[in-house]
RODO-2510 file (C-alpha; in nm, 4 decimals, decimal comma):
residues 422
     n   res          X          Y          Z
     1     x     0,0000     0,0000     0,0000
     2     x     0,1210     0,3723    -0,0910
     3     x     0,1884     0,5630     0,1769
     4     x    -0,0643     0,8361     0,2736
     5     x     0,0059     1,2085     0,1363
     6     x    -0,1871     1,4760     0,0847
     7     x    -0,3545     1,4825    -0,2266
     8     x    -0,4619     1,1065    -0,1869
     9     x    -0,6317     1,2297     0,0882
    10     x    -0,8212     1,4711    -0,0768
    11     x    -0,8826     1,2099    -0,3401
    12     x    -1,0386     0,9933    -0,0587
    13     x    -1,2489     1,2020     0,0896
    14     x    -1,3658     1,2567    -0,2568
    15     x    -1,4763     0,9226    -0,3339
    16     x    -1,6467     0,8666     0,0151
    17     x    -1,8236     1,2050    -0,0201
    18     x    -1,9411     1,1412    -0,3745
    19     x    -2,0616     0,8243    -0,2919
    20     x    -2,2622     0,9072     0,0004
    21     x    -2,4292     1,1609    -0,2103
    22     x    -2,5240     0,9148    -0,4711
    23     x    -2,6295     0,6953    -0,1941
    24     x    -2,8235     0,9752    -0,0522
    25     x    -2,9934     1,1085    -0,3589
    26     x    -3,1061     0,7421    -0,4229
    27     x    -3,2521     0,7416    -0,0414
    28     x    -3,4299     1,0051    -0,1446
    29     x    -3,5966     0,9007    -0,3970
    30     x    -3,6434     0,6126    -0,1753
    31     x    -3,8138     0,7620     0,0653
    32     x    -4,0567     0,9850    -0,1555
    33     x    -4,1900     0,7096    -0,3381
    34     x    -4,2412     0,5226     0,0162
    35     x    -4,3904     0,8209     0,1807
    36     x    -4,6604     0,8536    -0,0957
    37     x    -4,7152     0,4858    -0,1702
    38     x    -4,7509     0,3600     0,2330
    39     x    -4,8512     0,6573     0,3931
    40     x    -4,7869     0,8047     0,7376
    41     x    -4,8744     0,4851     0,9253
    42     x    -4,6826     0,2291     0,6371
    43     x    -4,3802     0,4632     0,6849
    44     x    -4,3518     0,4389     1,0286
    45     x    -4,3678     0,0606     1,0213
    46     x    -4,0955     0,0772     0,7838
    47     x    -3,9118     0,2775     0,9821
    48     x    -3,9371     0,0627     1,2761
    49     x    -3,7867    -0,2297     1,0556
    50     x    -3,5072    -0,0662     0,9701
    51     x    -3,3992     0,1107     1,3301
    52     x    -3,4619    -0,2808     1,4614
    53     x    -3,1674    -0,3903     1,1948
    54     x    -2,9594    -0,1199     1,2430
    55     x    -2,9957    -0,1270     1,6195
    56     x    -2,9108    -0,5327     1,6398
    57     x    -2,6389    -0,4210     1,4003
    58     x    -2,4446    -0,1618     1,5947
    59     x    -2,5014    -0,3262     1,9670
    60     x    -2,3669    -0,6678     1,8130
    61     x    -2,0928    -0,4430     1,6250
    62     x    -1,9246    -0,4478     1,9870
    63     x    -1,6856    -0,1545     1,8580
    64     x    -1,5151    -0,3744     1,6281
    65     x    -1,5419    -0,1361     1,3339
    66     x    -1,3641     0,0808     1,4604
    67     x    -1,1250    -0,0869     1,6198
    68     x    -1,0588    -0,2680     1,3212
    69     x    -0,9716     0,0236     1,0823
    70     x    -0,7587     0,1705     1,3979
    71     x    -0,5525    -0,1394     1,3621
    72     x    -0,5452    -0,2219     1,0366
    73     x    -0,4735     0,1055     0,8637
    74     x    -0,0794     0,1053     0,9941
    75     x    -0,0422    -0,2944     0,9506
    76     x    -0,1975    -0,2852     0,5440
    77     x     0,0348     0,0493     0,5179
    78     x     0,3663    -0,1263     0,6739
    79     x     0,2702    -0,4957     0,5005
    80     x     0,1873    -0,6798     0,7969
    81     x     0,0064    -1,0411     0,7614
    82     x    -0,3683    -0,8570     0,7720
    83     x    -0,5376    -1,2321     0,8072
    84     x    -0,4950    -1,2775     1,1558
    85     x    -0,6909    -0,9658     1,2728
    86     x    -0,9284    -0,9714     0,9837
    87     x    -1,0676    -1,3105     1,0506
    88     x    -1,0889    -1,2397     1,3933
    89     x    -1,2756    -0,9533     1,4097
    90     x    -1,4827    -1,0937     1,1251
    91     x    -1,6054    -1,4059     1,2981
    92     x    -1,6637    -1,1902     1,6746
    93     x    -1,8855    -0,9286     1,4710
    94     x    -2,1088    -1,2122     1,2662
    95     x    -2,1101    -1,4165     1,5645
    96     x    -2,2383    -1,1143     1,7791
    97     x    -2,4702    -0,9861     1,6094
    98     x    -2,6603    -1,3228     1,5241
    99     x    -2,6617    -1,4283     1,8860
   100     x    -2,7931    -1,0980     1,9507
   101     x    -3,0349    -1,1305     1,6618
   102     x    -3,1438    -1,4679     1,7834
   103     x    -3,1966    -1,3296     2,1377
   104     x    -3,4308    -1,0302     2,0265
   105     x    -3,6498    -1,2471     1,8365
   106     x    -3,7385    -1,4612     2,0895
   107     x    -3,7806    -1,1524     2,3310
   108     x    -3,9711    -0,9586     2,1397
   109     x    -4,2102    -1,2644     2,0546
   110     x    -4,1983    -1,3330     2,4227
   111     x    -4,2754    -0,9863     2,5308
   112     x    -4,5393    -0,9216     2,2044
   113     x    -4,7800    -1,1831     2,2987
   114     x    -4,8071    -1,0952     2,6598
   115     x    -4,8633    -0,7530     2,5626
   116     x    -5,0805    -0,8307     2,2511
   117     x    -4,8544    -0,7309     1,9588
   118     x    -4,9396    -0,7438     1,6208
   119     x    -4,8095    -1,0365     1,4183
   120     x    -4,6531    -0,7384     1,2119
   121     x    -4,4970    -0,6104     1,4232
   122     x    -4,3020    -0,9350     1,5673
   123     x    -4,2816    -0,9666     1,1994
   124     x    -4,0973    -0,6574     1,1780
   125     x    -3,8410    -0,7773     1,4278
   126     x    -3,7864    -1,1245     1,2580
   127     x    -3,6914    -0,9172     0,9568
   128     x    -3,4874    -0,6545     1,1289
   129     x    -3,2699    -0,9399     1,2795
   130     x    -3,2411    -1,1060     0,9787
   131     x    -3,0816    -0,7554     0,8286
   132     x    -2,8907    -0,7109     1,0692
   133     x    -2,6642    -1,0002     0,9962
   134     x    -2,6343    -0,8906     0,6590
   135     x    -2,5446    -0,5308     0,7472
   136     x    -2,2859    -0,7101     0,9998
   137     x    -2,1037    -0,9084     0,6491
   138     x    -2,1295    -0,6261     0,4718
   139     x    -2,0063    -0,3669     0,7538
   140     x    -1,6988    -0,5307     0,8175
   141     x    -1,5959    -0,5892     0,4448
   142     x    -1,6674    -0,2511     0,4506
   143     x    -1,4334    -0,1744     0,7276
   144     x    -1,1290    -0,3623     0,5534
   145     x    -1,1548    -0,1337     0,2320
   146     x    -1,1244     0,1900     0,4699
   147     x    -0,8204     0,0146     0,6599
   148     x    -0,7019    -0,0158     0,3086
   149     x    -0,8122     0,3588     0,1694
   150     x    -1,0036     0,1993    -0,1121
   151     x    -1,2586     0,4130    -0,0543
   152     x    -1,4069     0,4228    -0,4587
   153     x    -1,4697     0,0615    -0,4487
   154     x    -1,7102     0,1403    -0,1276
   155     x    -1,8786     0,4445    -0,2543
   156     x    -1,9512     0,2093    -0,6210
   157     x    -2,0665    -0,0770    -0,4309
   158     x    -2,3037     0,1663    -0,2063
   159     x    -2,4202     0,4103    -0,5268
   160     x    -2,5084     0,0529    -0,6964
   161     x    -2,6865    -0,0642    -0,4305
   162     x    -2,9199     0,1928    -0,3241
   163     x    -2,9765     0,2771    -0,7138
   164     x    -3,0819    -0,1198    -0,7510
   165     x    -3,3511    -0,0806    -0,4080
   166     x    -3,4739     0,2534    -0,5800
   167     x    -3,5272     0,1341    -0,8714
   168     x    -3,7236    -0,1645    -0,7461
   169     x    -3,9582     0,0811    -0,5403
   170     x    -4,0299     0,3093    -0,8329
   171     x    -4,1082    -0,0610    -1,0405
   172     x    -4,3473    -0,1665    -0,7840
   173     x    -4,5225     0,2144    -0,7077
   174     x    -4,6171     0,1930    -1,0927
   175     x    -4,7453    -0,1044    -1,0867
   176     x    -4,9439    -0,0335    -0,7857
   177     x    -4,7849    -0,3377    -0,6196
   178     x    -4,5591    -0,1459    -0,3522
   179     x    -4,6501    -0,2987    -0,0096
   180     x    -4,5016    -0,2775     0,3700
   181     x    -4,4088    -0,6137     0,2626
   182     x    -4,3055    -0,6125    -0,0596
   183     x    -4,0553    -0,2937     0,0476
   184     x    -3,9160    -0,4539     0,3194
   185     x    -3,8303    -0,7775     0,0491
   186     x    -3,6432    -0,5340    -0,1422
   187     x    -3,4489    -0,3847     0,1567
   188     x    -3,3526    -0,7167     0,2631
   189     x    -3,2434    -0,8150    -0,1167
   190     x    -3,0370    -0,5067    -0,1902
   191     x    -2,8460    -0,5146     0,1350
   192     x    -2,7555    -0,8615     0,1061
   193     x    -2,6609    -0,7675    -0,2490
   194     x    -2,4098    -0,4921    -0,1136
   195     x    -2,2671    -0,7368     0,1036
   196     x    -2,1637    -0,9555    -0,1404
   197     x    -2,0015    -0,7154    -0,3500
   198     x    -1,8400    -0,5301    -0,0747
   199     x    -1,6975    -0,8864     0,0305
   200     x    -1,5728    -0,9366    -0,3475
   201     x    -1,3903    -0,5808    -0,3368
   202     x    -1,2614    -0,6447     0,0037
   203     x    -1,0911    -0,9721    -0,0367
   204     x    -0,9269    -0,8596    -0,4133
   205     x    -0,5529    -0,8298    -0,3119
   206     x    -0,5682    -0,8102    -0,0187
   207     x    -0,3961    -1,1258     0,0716
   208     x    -0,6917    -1,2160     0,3468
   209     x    -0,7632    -1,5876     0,1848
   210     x    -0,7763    -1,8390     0,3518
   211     x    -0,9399    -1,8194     0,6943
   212     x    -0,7146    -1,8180     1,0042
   213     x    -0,7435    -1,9298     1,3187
   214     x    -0,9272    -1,6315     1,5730
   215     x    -0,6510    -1,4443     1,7727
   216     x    -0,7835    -1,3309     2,0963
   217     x    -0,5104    -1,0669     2,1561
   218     x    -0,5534    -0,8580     2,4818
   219     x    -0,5353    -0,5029     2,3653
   220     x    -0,7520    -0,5414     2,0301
   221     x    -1,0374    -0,6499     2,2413
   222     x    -0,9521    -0,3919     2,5423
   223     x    -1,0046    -0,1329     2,2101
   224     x    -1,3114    -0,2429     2,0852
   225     x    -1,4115    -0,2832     2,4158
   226     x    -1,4171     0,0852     2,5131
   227     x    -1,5218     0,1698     2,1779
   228     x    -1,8567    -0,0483     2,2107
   229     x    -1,9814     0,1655     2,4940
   230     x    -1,9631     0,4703     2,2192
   231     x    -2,0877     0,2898     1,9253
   232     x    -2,3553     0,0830     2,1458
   233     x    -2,4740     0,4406     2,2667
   234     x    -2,4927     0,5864     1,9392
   235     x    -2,6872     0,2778     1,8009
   236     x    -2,9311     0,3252     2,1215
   237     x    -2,9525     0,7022     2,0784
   238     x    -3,0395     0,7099     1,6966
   239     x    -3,2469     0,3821     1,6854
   240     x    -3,4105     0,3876     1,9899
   241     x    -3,5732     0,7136     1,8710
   242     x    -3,7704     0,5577     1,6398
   243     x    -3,9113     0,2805     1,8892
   244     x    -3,9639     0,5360     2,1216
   245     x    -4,1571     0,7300     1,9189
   246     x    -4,3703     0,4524     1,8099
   247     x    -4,4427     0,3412     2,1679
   248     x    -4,4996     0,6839     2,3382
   249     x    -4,6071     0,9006     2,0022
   250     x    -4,8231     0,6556     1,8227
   251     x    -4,7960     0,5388     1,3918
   252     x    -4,8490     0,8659     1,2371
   253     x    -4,6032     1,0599     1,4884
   254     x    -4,3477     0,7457     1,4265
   255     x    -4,4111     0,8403     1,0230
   256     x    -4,3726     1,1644     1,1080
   257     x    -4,0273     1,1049     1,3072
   258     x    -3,9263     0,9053     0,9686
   259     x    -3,9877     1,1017     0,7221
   260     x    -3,8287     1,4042     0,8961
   261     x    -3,5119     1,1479     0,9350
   262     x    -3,5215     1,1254     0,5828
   263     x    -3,5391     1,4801     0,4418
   264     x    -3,2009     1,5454     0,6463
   265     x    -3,0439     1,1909     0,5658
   266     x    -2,8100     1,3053     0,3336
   267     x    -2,6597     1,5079     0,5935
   268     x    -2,5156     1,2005     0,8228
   269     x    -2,4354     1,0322     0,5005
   270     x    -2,2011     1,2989     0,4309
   271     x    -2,1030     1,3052     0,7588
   272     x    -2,0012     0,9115     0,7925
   273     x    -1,8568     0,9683     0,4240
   274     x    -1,5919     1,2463     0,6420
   275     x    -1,5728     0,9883     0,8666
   276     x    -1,4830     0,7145     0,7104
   277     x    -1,1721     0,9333     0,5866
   278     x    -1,0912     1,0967     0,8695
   279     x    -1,0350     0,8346     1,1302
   280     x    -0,7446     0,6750     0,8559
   281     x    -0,6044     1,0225     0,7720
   282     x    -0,6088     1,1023     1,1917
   283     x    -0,3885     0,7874     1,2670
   284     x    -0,1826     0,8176     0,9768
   285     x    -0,0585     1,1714     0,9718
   286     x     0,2320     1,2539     1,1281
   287     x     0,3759     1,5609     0,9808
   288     x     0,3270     1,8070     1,2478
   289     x     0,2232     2,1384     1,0051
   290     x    -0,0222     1,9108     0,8245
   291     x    -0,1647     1,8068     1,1677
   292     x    -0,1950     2,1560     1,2632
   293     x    -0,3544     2,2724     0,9031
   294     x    -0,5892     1,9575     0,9739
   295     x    -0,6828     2,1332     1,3339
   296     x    -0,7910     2,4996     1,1618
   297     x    -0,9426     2,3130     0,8747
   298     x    -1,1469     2,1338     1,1976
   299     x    -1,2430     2,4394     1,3477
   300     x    -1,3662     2,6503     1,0202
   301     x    -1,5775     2,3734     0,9217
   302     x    -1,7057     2,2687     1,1835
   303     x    -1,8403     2,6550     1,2564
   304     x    -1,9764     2,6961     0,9138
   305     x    -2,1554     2,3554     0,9245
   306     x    -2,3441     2,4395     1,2604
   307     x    -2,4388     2,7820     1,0877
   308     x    -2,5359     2,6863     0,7461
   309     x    -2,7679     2,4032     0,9241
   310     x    -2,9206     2,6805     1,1473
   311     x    -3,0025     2,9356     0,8722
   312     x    -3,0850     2,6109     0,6396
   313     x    -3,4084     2,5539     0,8669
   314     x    -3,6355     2,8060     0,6677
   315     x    -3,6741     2,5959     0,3682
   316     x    -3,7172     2,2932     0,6108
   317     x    -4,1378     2,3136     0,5609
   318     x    -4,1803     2,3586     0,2057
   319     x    -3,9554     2,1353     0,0936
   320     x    -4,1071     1,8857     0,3638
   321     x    -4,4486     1,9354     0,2053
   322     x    -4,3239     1,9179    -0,1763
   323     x    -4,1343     1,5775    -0,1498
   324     x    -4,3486     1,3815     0,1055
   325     x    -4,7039     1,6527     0,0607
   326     x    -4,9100     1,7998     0,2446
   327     x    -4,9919     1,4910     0,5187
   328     x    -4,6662     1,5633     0,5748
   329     x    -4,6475     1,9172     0,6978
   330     x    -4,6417     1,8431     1,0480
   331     x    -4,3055     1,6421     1,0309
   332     x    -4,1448     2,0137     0,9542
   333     x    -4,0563     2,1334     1,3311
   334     x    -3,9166     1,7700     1,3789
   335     x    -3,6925     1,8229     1,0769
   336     x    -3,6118     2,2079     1,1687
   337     x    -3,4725     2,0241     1,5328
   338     x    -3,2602     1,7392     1,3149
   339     x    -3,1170     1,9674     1,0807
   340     x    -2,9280     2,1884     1,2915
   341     x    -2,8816     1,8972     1,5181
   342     x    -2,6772     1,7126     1,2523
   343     x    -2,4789     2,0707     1,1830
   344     x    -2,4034     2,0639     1,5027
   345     x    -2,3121     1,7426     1,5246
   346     x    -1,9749     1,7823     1,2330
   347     x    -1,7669     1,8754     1,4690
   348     x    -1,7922     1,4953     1,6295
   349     x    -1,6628     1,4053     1,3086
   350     x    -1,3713     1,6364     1,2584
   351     x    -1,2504     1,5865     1,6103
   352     x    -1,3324     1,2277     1,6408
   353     x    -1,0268     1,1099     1,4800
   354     x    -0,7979     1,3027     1,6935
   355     x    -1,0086     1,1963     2,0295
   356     x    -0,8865     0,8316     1,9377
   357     x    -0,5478     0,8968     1,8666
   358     x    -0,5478     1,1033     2,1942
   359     x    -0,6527     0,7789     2,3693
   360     x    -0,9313     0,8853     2,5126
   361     x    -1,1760     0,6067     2,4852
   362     x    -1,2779     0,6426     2,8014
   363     x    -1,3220     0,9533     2,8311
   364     x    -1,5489     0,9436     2,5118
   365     x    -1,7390     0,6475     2,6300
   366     x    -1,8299     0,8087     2,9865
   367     x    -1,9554     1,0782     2,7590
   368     x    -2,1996     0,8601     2,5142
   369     x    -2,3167     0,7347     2,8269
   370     x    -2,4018     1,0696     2,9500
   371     x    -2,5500     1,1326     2,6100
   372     x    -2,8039     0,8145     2,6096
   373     x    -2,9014     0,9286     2,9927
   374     x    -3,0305     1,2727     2,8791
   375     x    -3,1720     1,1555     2,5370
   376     x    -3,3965     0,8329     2,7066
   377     x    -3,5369     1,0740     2,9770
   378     x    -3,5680     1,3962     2,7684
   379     x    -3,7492     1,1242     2,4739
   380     x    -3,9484     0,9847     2,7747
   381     x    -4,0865     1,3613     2,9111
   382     x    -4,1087     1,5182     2,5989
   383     x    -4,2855     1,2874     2,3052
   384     x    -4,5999     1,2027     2,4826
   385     x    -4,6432     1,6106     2,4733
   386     x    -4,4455     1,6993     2,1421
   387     x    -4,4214     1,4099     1,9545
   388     x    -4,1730     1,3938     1,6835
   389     x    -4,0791     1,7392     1,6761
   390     x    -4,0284     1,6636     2,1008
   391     x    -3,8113     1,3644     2,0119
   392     x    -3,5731     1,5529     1,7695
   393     x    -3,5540     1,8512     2,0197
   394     x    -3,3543     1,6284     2,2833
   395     x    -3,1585     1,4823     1,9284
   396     x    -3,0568     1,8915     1,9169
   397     x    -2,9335     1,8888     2,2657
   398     x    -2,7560     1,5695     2,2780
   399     x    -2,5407     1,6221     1,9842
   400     x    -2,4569     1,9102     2,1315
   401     x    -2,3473     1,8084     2,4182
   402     x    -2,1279     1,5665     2,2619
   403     x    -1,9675     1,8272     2,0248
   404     x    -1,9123     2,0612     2,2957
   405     x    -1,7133     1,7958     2,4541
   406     x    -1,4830     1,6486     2,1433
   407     x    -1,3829     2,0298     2,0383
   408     x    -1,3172     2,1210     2,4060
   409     x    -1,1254     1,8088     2,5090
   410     x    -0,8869     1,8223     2,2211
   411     x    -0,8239     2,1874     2,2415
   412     x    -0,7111     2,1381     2,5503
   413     x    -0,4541     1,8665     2,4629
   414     x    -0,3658     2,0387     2,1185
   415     x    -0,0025     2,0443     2,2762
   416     x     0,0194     1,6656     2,3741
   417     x    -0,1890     1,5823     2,0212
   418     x     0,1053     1,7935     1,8325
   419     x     0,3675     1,5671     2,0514
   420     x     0,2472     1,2916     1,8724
   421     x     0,3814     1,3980     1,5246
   422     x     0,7285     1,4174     1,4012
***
């Protein structure tokens, strides 16, 4: 693997920005032809299919994403044997996330007949699971073309995926055919379709064939250890939401909740685009005056983001009603909230990088704690009197809190982050 430099970086953070834009435009699309075709109440079933996949998803993840890319970026860069640790962290994230998969189902069937559940919706969570084990194969495979900075063959594999589901939506809204059902079919197919091809791309060259032996090494578990309390936090505090809102708010608040989720999508697309560059570039540069451009270029962006999302909340109604119409208006001050919210919320991104290669999981985990604490009871006292708009309030104030805290924290140890570059 080339070493990293400058321009490649910019070409990588092309790739994974143009790619979640195709990925996000095709969402779109997505979404408007499932807003008009299932309605308030069909939406918010959706909805509640997909935040039980991605939830099962990122509490079985364990941290291992992360963890992985944090280890495997300098070993695929120096031309380490990459088998050991990708095996290993493959078979602990499948194996997680089925078990947890596994477990939820028979919960949630436990728990849905004694409170009288639908069949749909235990349905809904036999489908979710299922997804989630999918998202798990492709995740990871995912994961290893980051650690390698192949970050085109990601944002093709993603772009064709979402334009193969969209497709299949707009096929089945003309023929009049598009069902709760039949859209969740097509979910299922077109993720497990972007698994395999992000498992094809992944394994090209890489030297990862055959499987290994797993390697239960200390200190790559003791990483993804600390790291699952953040990424088990953030699944909880953006999944959750949904549930929540479909327990305390009702169907048409939980389409509501969706489809305002949806008109600001693209913007934590972007954002996990930046990310997927940034946590590479942050362990891998260590030129002191390009670490020190990278902290200005942190702070300027992260300011304008948070005040282009503010002022960006006037056209948050009309273009609410034109995409989803007009049985959609009341989803605007829920979208207002989420937009700035996810403005806000850049700076997590730009800083995120550096609080990992300060070593402060910890510290960061102690934090997404904090975080789920105020969003549960702020969700709890708020949506039975606000709804969605209630729901994505408390998503405002959370993500602020947590940006607050990155940009602080690592302005403070700007001297011992410098320290760690040549």
């Amino acid at each position: 693997m080339k070493p990293l430099h400058r321009l490649r970086s910019v070409r990588l953070a092309g790739w994974a920005v143009s790619g979640a834009v195709a990925h996000a435009a095709f969402g779109a699309v997505s979404t408007i032809i499932l807003a008009r075709a299932l309605g308030p109440a069909g939406l918010g079933a959706y909805g509640v299919f997909l935040a039980v996949a991605f939830l099962l998803n990122q509490l079985g993840e364990m941290g291992l994403g992360t963890a992985y890319v944090r280890l495997a970026t300098p070993g695929f860069q120096q031309g380490d044997n990459p088998r050991p640790l990708h095996w290993t962290f493959l078979g602990a994230r499948i194996l997680s996330v089925a078990l947890l998969g596994v477990v939820g189902v028979a919960f949630g069937r436990t728990l849905g007949r004694a409170v009288g559940a639908s069949e749909t919706a235990q349905g809904l969570l036999a489908a979710g699971a299922l997804t989630a084990v999918l998202l798990a194969l492709g995740g990871h495979h995912h994961e290893v073309l980051r650690a390698r900075l192949q970050h085109r063959a990601a944002a093709v594999t993603r772009t064709v995926a979402a334009a193969v589901r969209t497709t299949a939506y707009a096929a089945l809204a003309v023929a009049g055919t598009l069902t709760l059902r039949h859209a969740i079919a097509v979910a299922i197919g077109s993720i497990a379709l972007e698994a395999a091809l992000l498992s094809r791309f992944a394994y090209r060259g890489a030297r990862l064939w055959p499987p290994t032996r797993p390697h239960l090494r200390r200190d790559w578990f003791a990483l993804s250890g600390w790291l699952f309390v953040t990424s088990a936090t953030g699944a909880l505090l953006i999944n959750t939401d949904t549930l929540l809102v479909g327990w305390l708010g009702g169907p048409t608040e939980t389409g509501w909740w969706v489809a305002a989720s949806r008109l600001v999508a693209p913007i934590p697309l972007v954002i996990g685009a930046v990310w997927s560059v940034v946590l590479p570039v942050s362990v891998a540069l260590q030129d002191r005056p390009r670490l020190e451009r990278y902290l200005g270029l942190a702070a300027r962006t992260s300011a304008a983001a948070a005040l282009i999302a503010v002022a960006g909340t006037i056209l948050v109604t009309p273009v609410m009603v034109l995409l989803f119409g007009s049985s959609y208006a009341a989803a605007a001050p829920a979208g207002r909230w989420l937009l700035a919210a996810y403005g806000v919320n850049v700076a997590v991104v730009l800083y995120g990088g550096l609080v990992l290669r300060l070593r402060l999981e910890r510290e960061l985990a102690l934090v997404s704690l904090a975080q789920l604490v105020i969003n549960t009871v702020g969700d709890i006292v708020l949506i039975p009197a606000y709804g969605a708009a209630g729901c994505a309030a408390v998503t405002t104030l959370v993500m602020t809190v947590g940006s607050a805290w990155a940009v602080m924290r690592v302005t403070r140890a700007r001297g011992a982050l410098l320290g760690t570059a040549a």
